[in-house]
N, C-alpha and C positions, 0 to 999 in steps of 0.2 A: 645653569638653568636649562641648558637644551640639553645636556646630557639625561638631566632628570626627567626632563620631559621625552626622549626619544626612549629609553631602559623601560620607563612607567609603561608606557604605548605596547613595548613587546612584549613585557611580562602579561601586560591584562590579554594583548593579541595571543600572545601561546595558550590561555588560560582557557576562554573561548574558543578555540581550536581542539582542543582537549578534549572540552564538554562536548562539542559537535563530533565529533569519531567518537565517542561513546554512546551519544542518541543514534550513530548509525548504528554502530554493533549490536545494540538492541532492537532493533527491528527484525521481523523473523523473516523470511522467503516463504515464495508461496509454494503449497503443496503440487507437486507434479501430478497430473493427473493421466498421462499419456493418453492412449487413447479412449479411455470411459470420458474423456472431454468432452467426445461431441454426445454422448446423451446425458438426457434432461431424467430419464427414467432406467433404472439399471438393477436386478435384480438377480436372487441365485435360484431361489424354489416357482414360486408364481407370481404374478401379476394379474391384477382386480382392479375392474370401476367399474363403479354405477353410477350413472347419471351422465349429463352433457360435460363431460373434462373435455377439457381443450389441454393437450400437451404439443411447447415448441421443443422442438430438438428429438434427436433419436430415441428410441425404446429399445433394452435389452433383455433381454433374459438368459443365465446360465448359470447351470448346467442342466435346469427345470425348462419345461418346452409348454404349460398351459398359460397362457394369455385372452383374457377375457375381457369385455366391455365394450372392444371398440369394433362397431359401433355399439352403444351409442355417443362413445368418446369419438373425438377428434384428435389424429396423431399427425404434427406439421412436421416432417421429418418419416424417418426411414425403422421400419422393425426389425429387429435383429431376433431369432428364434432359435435358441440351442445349435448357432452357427459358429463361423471361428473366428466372426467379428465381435460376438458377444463373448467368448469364450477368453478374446486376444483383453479385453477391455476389462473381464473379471477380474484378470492376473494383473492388469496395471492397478486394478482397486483396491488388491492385494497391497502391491507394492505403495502407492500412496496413502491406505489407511496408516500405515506400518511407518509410512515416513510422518506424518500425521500424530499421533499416538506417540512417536518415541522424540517428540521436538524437549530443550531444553533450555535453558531453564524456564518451567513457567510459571506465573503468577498465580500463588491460592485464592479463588474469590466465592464469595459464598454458592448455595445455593440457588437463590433467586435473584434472577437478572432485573425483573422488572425494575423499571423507576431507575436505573443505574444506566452512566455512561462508560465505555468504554476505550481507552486509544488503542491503536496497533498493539500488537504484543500475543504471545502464548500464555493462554489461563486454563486454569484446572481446577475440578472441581470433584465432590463423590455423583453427583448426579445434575441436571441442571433443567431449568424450568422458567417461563418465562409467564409472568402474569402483568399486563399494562403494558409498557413501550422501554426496549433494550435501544438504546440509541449507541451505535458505530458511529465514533468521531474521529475521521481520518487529519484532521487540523492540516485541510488545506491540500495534502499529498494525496491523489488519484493512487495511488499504488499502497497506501497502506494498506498491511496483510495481516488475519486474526485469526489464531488456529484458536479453537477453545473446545478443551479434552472434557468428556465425562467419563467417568469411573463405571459409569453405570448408565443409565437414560437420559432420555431427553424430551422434554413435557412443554408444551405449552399450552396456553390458556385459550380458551373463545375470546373472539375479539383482540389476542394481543398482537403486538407489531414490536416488529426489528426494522428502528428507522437509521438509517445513513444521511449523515454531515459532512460539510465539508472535504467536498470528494471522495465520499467512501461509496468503496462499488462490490455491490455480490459476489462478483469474481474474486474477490477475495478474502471470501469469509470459509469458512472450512471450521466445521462441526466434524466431530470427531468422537463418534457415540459408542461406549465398547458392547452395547445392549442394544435396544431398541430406542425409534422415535417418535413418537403421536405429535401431532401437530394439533390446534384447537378448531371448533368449528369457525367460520370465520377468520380465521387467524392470516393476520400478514406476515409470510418470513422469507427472510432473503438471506442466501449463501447456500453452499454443499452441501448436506447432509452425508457424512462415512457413516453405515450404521455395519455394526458385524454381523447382525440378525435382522429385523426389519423396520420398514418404517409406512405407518399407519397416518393419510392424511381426513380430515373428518371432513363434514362436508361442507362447502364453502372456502376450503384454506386455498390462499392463493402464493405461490410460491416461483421468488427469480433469483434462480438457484438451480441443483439437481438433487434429486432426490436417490442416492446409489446404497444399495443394500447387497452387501457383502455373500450369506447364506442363504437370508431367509425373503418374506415377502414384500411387496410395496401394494400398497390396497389405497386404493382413492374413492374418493366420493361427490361429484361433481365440482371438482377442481380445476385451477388455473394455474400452469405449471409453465415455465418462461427458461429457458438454458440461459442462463446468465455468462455472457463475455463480455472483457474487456472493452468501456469504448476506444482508448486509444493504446496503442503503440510504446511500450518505452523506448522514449528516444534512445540511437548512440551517442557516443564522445561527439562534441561538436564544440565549434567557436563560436555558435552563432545561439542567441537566447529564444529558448522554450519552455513555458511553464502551461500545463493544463491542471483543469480542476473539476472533476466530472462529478453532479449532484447522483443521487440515488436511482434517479432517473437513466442515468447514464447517459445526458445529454446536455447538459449547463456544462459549458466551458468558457477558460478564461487564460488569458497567456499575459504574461507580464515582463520586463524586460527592464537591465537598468547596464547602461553602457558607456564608457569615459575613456577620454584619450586626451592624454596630454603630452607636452614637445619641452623640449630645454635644445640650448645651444649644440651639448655632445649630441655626435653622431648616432648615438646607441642610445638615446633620450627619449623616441617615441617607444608609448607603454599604452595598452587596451587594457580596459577592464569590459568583463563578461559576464553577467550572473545570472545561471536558470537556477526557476523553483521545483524544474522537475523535479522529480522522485530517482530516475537513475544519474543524475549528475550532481555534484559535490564541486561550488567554488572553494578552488585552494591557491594560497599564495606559493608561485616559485618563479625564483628562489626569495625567502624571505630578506625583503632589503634588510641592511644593517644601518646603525643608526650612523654613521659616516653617511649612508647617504644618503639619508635621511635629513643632513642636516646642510648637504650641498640642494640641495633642490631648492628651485627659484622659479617663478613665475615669469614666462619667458620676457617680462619687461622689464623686472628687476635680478636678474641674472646677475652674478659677479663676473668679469672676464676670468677670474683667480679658479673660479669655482674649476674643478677637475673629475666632478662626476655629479650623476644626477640619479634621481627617484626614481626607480624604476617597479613599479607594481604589475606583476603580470598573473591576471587569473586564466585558468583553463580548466576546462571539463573532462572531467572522469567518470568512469561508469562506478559505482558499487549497488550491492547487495540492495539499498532502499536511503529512503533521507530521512523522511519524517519529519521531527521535529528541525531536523541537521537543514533542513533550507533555508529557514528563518537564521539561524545561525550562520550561515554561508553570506546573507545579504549583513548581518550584523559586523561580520570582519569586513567584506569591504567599506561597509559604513565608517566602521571603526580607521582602516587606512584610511579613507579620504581624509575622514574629520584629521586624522593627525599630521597628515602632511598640511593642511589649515592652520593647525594648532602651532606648526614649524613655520610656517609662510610668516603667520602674528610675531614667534617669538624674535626670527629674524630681525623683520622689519622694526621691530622697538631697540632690537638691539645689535647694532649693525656692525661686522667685523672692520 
C-alpha cells in the first residue's frame, strides 16, 4: 500500500510539473522598446492636434521636424524635434516593431475583438478592429504579456474599450500594426501602438499606452494620452515570498504567501517551503524526494528510533521568462507534497512497521 501510494504521488507530481513548464514556455517576453520608452508620442513625417490634448511622457518626431498644436495641447514631458534623441528612439522602433512582428508561434483569431477575452499570448490576425469592450485577462500575473500582429490595420470603434483583469497592465500590451491605426472618437485603449505608417486618434480617445508611428504621422484631436509603465518591479530569485497583482489602474495590489517548515529527529530533517505567485519566479521541487523517503517521514512525535532518513521538501525560487498560468500550478505541487506526506503520516499510522 505505501509503495502505491508514494509511485501514484510522483507520477501525478511529475505530471503537473510537466504542464506547468509548458504554461511557462508559452508565454511571450515583452517587446523591448529601448529608448522610444520614455515617449508617449513618437513619430517619422509630422505631428498634429487640435484641441486641449493633454500628453504625459515625451514627444518625438523623426526624421520630419513640423510639430503643431501645442499649444493648444499640453505636453508633461520633454520635445524631441528632428534631434538624435528622436532619431536614437526611431531606430529602437525600428528594432522593436521588427521584434514585434516577427514573434512566433501565434494564435489566429478573428477580426473583431469586441465582446472577446483574451489571456497572455501572441495573436494574429489580417486586420483587427475593436467594436464594444476587448477585455486583457492576465488571470492574476501583473507581468502577463500580449503582442497582437495586424496584417494590415487597426480600427476601433467610438465608445469601445480595451479593459484589463486581473493584473493586466498597458505596459504590456504591444499592437503591432503593419499599416495604419484610427482609434474611435471616445474610445478607451490601453497598450503600444507599433504602426509602420500612421496612427490617427479621433477626438475624445483616451489612451495609456504610447502611441509610436514608424514613417508616417500621429494626428490627435483633443485627447488624453498617459505613457504607460510598469507599476512594479519583477522581483529577483529570492527565498523569501512575493506575489503582486496590479488592476488596470495600475494600482490595486495584493501579495500573498504560504510558508512550512518542518523537523524530524535527522540532523539534515529541517526543510522550508516557499511559494511566490509572482510572475518571474517558478516554485520547484529539489531535489525531488523519493519514495524511501517519503515513507521514512514521521511527525516529530511519532518518529521511529529505526527510521534512517526523513522528508525532505525544499522549494526555491528561480527567475524565468514569465509564469502565468505556471503559478497556480507552482502552489498546486506544493499542495500536492503537503497533502501526500499526510496521506503517508495516515498510511503509517494505520499501519505500523
Amino acid at each position: 500500500m505505501k509503495k502505491i501510494v508514494n509511485i501514484g504521488f510522483l507520477s501525478l507530481l511529475g505530471v503537473v510539473w510537466m504542464i506547468g513548464n509548458a504554461a511557462f514556455a508559452a508565454s511571450p517576453a515583452m517587446v523591448n522598446l529601448g529608448t522610444a520608452r520614455s515617449f508617449a508620442v513618437l513619430a517619422g513625417s509630422t505631428i498634429t492636434n487640435t484641441g486641449p490634448s493633454t500628453i504625459t511622457g515625451d514627444l518625438g518626431l523623426s526624421p520630419g521636424s513640423a510639430v503643431t498644436g501645442f499649444p493648444p495641447g499640453v505636453l508633461l514631458g520633454t520635445q524631441h524635434n528632428a534631434d538624435a534623441v528622436a532619431l536614437q528612439a526611431q531606430s529602437d522602433l525600428i528594432t522593436a516593431y521588427n521584434d514585434a512582428a516577427g514573434r512566433t508561434p501565434a494564435t489566429l483569431i478573428a477580426t473583431e475583438l469586441g465582446g472577446t477575452t483574451l489571456l497572455q499570448g501572441v495573436y494574429q490576425a489580417g486586420t483587427l478592429q475593436i467594436t464594444g469592450t476587448l477585455t486583457l485577462d492576465a488571470a492574476g500575473d501583473p507581468n502577463a504579456v500580449w503582442i497582437l500582429q495586424s496584417a494590415s490595420t487597426l480600427i476601433t470603434a467610438s465608445n469601445s474599450n480595451v479593459a484589463l483583469i486581473n493584473g493586466a497592465q498597458a505596459c504590456n500590451v504591444f499592437w503591432e500594426v503593419t499599416s495604419s491605426a484610427t482609434l474611435g472618437t471616445n474610445s478607451n485603449f490601453r497598450g503600444d501602438i507599433l504602426a509602420l505608417t500612421s496612427i490617427t486618434l479621433n477626438t475624445g480617445a483616451h489612451v495609456s499606452g504610447r502611441m509610436l508611428a514608424r514613417n508616417g504621422a500621429v494626428t490627435m484631436d483633443s485627447n488624453v494620452i498617459t505613457m504607460a509603465n510598469c507599476a512594479i518591479a519583477v522581483p529577483s530569485s529570492s527565498s523569501s515570498v512575493a506575489a503582486s497583482s496590479i488592476s488596470s489602474s495600475s494600482r490595486i495590489s495584493s501579495s500573498s504567501s504560504v510558508s512550512s517548515s518542518s523537523s524530524s529527529r535527522s540532523s539534515s530533517s529541517v526543510s522550508s517551503l516557499s511559494v511566490s505567485s509572482s510572475r518571474s519566479s517558478i516554485v520547484s521541487l529539489s531535489p525531488l524526494p523519493s519514495p524511501s523517503s517519503f515513507s521514512s517521514a514521521r511527525s516529530s512525535s511519532s518518529v521511529s528510533s529505526s527510521s534512517s532518513s526523513s522528508a525532505s521538501i525544499v522549494a526555491h525560487v528561480r527567475e524565468l521568462p514569465s509564469s502565468g498560468p505556471g503559478s497556480l500550478l507552482g502552489l498546486i505541487i506544493v499542495a500536492s507534497s503537503i497533502g501526500a506526506v499526510l496521506i503517508q503520516f495516515t498510511t503509517n499510522r494505520r499501519q505500523p512497521e
